[in-house]
N, C-alpha and C positions, 0 to 999 in steps of 0.2 A: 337632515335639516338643511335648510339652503341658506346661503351667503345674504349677508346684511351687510350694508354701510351705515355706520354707525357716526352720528354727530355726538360728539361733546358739548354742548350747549352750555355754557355758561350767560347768557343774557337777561334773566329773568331777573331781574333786582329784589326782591322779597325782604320786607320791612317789617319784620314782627312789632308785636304795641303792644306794652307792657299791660298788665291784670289793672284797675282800680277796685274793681268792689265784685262781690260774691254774695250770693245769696238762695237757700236752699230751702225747697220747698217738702216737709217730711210727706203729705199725704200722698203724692204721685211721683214723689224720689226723682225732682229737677232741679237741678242746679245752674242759677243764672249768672253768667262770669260778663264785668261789662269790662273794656279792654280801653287805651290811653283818645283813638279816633271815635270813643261813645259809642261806637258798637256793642251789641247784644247775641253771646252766643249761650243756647242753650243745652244743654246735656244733663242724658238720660243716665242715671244710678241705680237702678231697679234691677235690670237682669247681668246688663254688661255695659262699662264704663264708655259714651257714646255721643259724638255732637253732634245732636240733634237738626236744631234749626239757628241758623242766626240771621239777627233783625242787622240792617247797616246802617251804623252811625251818622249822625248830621253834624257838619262843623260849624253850624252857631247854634247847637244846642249840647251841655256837656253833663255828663252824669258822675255824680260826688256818691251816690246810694242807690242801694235796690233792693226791694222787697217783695216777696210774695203773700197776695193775701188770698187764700181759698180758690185756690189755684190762678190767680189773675197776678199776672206782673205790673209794677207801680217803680216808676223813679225819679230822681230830684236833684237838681244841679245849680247849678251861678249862674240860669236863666231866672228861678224863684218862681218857677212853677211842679205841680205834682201831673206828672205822665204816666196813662195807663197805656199798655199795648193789646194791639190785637195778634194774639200768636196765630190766627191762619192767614192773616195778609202779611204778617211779619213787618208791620210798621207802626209809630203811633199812633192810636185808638183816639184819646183825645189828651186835652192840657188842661188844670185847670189852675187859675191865680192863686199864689200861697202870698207872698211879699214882692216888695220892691230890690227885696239887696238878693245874697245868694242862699241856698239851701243846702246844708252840710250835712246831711244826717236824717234818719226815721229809721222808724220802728209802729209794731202795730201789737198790740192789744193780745191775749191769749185767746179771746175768741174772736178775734178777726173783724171788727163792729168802730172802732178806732183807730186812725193813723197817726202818727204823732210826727213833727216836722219842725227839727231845731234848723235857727237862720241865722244868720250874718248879725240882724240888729239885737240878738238874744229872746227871739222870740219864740216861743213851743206853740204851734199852729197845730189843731186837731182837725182832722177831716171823717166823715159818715164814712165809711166803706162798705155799709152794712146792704144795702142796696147795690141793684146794677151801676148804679154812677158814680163815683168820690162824688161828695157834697162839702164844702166848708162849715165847720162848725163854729168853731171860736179860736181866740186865743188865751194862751195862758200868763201871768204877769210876767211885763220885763224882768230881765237877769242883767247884768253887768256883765257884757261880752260876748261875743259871737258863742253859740253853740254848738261843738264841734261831733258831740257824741251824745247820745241819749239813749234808754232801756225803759221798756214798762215792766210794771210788780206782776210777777203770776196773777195778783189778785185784780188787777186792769184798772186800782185807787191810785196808785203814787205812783211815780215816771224819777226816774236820775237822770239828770243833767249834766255832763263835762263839759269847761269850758277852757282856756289857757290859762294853768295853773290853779285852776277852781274845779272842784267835784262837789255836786247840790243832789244829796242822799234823801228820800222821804219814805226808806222803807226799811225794816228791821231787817233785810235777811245779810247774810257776807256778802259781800261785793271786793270784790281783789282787781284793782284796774294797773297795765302794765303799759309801758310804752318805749319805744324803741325804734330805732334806724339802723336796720342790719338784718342779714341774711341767717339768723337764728331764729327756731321756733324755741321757745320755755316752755314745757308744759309744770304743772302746778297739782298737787292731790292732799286732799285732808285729810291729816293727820290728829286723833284723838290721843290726849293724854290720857295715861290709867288711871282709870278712876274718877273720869267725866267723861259722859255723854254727847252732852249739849254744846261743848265748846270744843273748836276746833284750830288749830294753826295748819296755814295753807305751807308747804313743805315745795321746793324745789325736786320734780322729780323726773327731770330728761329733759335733755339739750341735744335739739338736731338743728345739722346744719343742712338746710334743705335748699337753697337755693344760690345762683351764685353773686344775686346782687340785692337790693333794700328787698322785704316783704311790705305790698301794699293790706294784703287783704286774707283773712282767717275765716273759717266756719267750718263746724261740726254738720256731717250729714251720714247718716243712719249708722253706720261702724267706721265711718273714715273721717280724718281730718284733711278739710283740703285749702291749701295755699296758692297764695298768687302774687305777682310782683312784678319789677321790674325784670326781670331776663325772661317774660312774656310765658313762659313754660305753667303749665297749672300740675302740681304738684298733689299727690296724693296717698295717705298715708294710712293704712288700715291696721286699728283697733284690736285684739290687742295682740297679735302676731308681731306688726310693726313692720308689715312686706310695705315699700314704696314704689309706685308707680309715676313715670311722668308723661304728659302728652304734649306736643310740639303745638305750636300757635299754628299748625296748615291750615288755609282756609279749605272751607266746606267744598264749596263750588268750584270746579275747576277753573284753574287763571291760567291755561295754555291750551290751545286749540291749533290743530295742525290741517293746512291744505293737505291730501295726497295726492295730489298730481303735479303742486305746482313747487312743494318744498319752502312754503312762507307759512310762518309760524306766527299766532296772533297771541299777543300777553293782553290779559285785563289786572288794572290794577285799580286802584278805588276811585280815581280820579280820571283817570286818561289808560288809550288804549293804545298800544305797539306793535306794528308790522313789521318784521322781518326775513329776510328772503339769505335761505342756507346755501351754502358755495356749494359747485358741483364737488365730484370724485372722478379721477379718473377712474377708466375699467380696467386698467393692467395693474397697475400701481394704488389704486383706493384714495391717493391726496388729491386733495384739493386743488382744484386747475383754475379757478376763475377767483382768486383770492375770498380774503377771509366772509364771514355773514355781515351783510350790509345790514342796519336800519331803512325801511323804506315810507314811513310815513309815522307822527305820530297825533290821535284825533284825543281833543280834550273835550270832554263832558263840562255841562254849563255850572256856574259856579254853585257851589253847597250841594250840586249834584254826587250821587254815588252810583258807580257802576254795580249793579247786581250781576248780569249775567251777559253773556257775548257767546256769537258765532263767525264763523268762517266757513264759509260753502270752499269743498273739495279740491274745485278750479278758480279759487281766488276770484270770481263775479263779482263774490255779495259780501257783504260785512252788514252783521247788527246786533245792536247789544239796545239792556233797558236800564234804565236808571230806577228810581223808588217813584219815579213819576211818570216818565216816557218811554215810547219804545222807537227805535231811530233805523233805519235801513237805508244803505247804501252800496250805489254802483261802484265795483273796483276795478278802473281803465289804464293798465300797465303798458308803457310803451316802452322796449329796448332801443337805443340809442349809442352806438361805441360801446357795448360794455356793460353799457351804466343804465340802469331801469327804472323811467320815469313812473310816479304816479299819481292816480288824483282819484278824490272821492265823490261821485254825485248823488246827493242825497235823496229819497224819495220823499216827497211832502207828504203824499195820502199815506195813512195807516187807517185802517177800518177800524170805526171803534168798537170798546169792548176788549180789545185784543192788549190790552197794556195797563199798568204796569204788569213784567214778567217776572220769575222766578225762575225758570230755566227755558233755553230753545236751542233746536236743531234745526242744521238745512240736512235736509234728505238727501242722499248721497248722487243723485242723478243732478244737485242744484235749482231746480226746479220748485219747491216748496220751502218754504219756513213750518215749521214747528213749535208751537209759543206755548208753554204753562202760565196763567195767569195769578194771578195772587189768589183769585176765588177758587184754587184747584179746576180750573175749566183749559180741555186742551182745545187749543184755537189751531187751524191748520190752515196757511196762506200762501197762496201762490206768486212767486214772487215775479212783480215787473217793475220798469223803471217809471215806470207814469202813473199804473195805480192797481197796486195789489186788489185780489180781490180772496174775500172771506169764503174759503171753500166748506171746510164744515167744523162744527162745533160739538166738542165731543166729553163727555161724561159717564161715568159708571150709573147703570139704572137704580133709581132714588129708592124703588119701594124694596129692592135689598139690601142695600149700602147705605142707610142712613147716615149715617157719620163719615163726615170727610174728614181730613186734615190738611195740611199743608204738602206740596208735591215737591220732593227734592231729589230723582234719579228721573230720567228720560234717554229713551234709547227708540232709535228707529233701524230697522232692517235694512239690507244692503238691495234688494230690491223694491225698495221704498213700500213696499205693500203694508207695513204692520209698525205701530208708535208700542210704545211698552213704557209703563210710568210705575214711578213707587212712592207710596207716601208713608205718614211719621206713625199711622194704624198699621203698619206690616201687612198693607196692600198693597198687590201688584197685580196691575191691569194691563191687558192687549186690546188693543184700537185696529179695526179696519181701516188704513186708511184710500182704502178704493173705493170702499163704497160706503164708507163715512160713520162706521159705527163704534161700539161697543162689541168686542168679539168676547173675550173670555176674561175672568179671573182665575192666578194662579191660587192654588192653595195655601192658606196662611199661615204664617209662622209666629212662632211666639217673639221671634225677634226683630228689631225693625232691619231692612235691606238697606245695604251699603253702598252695593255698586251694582249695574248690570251691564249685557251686551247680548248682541245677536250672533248668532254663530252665519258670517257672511254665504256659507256654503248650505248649511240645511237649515237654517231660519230659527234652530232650537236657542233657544229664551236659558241664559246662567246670568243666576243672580245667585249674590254674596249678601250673608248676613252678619250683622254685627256679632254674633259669637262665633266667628271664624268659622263658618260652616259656607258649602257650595250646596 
């Protein structure tokens, strides 16, 4: 095995954001967790515990709830509107007006046909979900007090109400409401006295302490109970073994991207993005000869902008990344001076449209090309110049066998730039010509969705990783 210099890299600042709300979908076993920046990340429960896709939060819109109805995501926050999303563009679908104050809470019907939306001024807002669009219904009589918590009856007639220090019941069955600030789950189980049926006392029956700081958010999905909170971790606890699982707040997307030839390292973080440039080594010795990693530039995205995805071509050229709206490409002109290494960004005006907003891209390892996945699952392939890209070709899986698309969240290009490789959230994976601009092949399908992939630099062979730990 041969010699490596190894950096220690501590730069990356990484801000986990704590759980607000959870909510789980039993028919397609998806679990929607919305995090403290309104972010939406999605994960799959079905075969292997797995994050799916996440939508990027907007910082003047916040989400207090989230709900699934018949497989469509829906939420509602201290803007006092109801937002449904589009899971294959991974943004919201549309908004519609519930009130003037904030929206703390819903809940939707047992067959999926009503929404219910307690508010700020105590009001229970019904909305249609019955159809393709939320429609407004009515509202239900004032209450005295903001509405913080609300349930509908099995039978889709009477709704419960919580409010500060008020609980408004219209329905015969038990209802046990707990509350609390702290890092304890209670769980709770009925217990029959001998010699009645019918009535029941709810019994104290297990105390974990599952996390290390407040719990925001609770829910049941199919054998597990899963938590969320402030120490960002989403915690997971299965039925009735009682094995615990945690997973880390890592985002999806990679937030580190390395030049190889030039040794400058690109961070994206939600807002803005970081260039820095790693200290040599010497060759006898392996330290460091040219003092420590400098910062060399840092480009902030326009306000309430979010960065989704970023690249860095090989020889530090090109820099581009897209926001939930744009996609932005620029020239990177590094000048050495004493030591010290200036630099500046100039940014390309033309993008060919179509090509943006993206989800994932690569520059081709020659620097020569971009690589964009679009939010419609469409790979766009452009040639990169300083004056004005131009749209080489447009690339797709053929319709009349792949009906169904989904959203594209792995991409990988070969080291002789000839061939893209994408994977999306159906556990397809596809190979693109990209010499001569097509659709080459489909690998064979897995019942799992893919994790990770790459190109083997030397014989071009395609290893991809699936989510049950399988190559």
């Amino acid at each position: 095995m041969g010699e490596y210099v190894v950096h220690n890299v501590k730069l990356y600042d990484f801000k986990p954001q704590a759980i607000h709300c959870l909510s789980f979908d039993e028919t397609q076993s998806k679990l929607a967790v919305s995090r403290a920046d309104n972010s939406i990340e999605i994960w799959d429960l079905q075969r292997s515990i797995y994050q799916e896709k996440f939508i990027p939060g907007n910082s003047t819109r916040s989400i207090e709830s989230l709900k699934w109805v018949s497989k469509r995501l829906f939420s509602t926050g201290l803007q006092g509107d109801l937002t449904e999303y589009d899971l294959l563009r991974l943004c919201p679908k549309k908004s519609i007006y519930a009130t003037p104050s904030a929206c703390w809470c819903m809940d939707v019907n047992s067959v999926h046909t009503l929404l219910a939306i307690g508010t700020e001024e105590g009001y229970i807002c019904l909305f249609d979900v019955d159809n393709k669009e939320a429609e407004y219904e009515r509202a239900l009589d004032k209450q005295e007090g903001r509405i913080l918590c609300l349930a509908w009856h099995y039978s889709g007639e009477f709704i419960v109400s919580g409010s500060v220090d008020v609980l408004r019941i219209w329905s015969e069955e038990n209802v046990v409401c707990a509350s609390g600030v702290d890092s304890t789950i209670i769980s709770f189980q009925p217990v029959f006295k001998r010699g009645e049926s019918e009535r029941a006392n709810w019994v104290k029956s297990g105390i974990r302490s599952a996390h290390t700081h407040d719990i925001r958010a609770l829910t049941f999905a199919n054998y597990f109970l899963v938590s969320g909170g402030v120490d960002s971790y989403l915690n997971v606890i299965r039925y009735p073994e009682e094995s615990r699982f945690f997973y880390s707040p890592l985002p999806q997307c990679p937030t580190v991207q390395v030049a190889k030839k030039t040794n400058i390292m690109l961070f994206r973080y939600p807002r803005h993005l970081e260039l820095w440039k790693l200290g040599q080594a010497d060759e006898q010795s392996h330290d460091g000869t040219d003092g420590t990693q400098c910062k060399l530039v840092e480009l902030k995205a326009k306000e309430n902008e979010t960065i989704v995805c970023c690249d860095l071509s090989d020889d530090s050229q090109w820099l581009a990344y897209s926001t939930t709206t744009q996609l932005r490409l620029f020239q990177v002109v590094m000048e050495t001076l004493d030591h010290n290494t200036q630099i500046s960004l100039l940014r390309v005006r033309y993008i060919p449209p179509g090509c943006f907003p993206c989800h994932r891209m690569l520059f081709t390892p020659d620097s020569s090309k971009l690589v964009v996945v679009s939010d419609k699952a469409i790979i766009h392939v452009l040639s990169v110049d300083n004056i004005q890209p131009c749209l080489l070709h447009t690339l797709a899986p053929p319709t009349d066998i792949f009906k169904r698309i989904d959203s594209i969240h792995l991409l990988a290009v070969s080291s002789d730039c000839n061939y893209a490789a994408t994977g999306d959230h159906l556990s397809n994976v596809f190979v693109y010509d990209l010499k001569k601009g097509k659709f080459h092949c489909a690998l064979p399908k897995n019942a799992f969705q893919p994790t990770a992939m790459a190109f083997n630099p030397k014989t071009n062979d395609l290893v991809v990783t699936y989510c049950d730990k399988k190559v």
